[in-house]
C-alpha positions as CSV (number, residue, x, y, z in Angstrom):
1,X,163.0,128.5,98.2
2,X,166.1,127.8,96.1
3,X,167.3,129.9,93.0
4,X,164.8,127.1,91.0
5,X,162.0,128.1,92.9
6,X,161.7,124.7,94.4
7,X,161.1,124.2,98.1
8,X,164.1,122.6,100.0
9,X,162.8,119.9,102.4
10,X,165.3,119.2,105.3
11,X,165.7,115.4,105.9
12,X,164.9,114.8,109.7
13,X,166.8,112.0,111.6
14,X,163.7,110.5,111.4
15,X,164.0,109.7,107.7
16,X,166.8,107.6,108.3
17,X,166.3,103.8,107.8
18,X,167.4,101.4,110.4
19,X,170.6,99.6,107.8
20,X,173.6,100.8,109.6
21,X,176.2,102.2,107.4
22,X,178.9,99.6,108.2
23,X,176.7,97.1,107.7
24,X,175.4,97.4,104.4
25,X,175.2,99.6,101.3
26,X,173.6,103.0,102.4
27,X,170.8,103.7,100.0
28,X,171.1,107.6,98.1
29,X,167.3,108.6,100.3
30,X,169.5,107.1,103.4
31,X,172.7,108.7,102.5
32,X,171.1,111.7,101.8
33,X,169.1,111.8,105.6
34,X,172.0,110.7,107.4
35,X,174.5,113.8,105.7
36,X,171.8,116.2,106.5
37,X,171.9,115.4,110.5
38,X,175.2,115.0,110.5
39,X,175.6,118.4,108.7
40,X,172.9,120.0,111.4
41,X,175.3,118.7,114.1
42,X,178.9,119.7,112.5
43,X,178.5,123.2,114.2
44,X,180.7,124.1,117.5
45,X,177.8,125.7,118.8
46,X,175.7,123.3,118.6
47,X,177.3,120.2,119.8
48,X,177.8,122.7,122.8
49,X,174.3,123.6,123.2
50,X,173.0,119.5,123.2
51,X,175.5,119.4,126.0
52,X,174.3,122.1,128.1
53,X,170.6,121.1,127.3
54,X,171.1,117.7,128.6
55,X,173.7,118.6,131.5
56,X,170.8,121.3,133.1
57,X,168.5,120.5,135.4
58,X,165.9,118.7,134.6
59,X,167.7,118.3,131.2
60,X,166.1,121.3,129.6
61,X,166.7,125.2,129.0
62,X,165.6,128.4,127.9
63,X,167.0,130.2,124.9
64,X,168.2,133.4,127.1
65,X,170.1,131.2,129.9
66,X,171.8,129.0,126.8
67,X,173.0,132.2,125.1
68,X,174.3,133.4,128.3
69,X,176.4,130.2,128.8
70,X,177.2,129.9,125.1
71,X,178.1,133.7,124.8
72,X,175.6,134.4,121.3
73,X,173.2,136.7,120.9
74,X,169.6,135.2,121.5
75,X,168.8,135.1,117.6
76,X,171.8,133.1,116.9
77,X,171.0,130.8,119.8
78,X,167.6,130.7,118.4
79,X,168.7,130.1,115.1
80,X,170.6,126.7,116.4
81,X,168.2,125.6,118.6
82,X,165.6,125.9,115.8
83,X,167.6,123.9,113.0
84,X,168.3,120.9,116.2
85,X,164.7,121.0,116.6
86,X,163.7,120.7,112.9
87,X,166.4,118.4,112.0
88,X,164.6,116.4,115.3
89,X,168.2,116.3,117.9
90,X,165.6,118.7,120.0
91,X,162.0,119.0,121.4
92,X,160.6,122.2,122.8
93,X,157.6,123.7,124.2
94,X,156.3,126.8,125.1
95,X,155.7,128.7,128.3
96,X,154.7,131.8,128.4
97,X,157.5,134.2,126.7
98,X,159.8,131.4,127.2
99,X,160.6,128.5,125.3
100,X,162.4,125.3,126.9
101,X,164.2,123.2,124.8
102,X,165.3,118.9,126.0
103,X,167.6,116.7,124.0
104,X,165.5,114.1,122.0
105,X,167.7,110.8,123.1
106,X,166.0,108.6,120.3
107,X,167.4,110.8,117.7
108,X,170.9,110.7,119.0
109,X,170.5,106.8,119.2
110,X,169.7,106.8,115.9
111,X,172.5,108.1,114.4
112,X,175.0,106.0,117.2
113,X,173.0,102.7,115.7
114,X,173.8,103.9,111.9
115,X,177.5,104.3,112.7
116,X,177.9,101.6,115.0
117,X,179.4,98.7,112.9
118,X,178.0,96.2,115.5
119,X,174.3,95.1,114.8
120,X,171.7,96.4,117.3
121,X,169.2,93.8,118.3
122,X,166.4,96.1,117.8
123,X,167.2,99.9,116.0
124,X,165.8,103.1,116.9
125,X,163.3,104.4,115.0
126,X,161.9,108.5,115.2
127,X,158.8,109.5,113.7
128,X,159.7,112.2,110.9
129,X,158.6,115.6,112.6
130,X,155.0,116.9,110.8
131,X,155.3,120.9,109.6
132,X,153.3,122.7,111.9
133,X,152.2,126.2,110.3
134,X,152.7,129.4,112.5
């Protein structure tokens, strides 16, 4: 909650419409969406952890072999991985007392396709992720 006791609602990749920002004027809702990723992503860590997700085998990992590699603690690692994953960069799934985590290519797409100033012949779209109560 925010000091006006209104919810903050993170704008997922999936927000984002499909006018590339060279391309056109970006729309505030748009502008808004895209800053948010790109704000998600402007962290060291975890640029670093998308690239050790998608460089592992099989192209997923755990959170206790990613903060072994990345040298956190396991809450900050979890922390990360968590705001990738509701920001929509990651997917993950449960197993037992782990959790494996795998890059979600279609949102990275995404935001290459809003940058790009050369029109795609057919955009990327990502279904906003649906709150899912714990």
């Amino acid at each position: 909650m925010s000091s006006q006791g209104v919810p903050r609602r993170l704008n997922l990749v999936g927000d984002l419409c499909c006018s590339p920002v060279l391309q056109a004027p970006l729309g505030v809702d748009d502008a808004l969406a895209l800053a948010t990723a790109l704000k998600v992503l402007a962290d060291p860590a975890r640029l670093r952890l998308l690239s050790l997700i998608r460089s592992a085998d099989g192209g997923r990992a755990t959170t206790g072999v990613l903060a072994d590699q990345v040298r956190l603690t396991q809450p900050t690692v979890t922390h990360h991985l968590g705001a990738l994953f509701e920001a929509g960069f990651l997917e993950r799934e449960r197993d037992g007392r782990q959790t494996w985590y795998w890059v979600n290519p279609d949102a990275l797409q995404a935001i290459q396709q809003l940058l790009d100033p050369a029109p795609a012949r057919q955009l990327v779209t990502v279904e906003p992720r649906k709150a899912v109560q714990q």
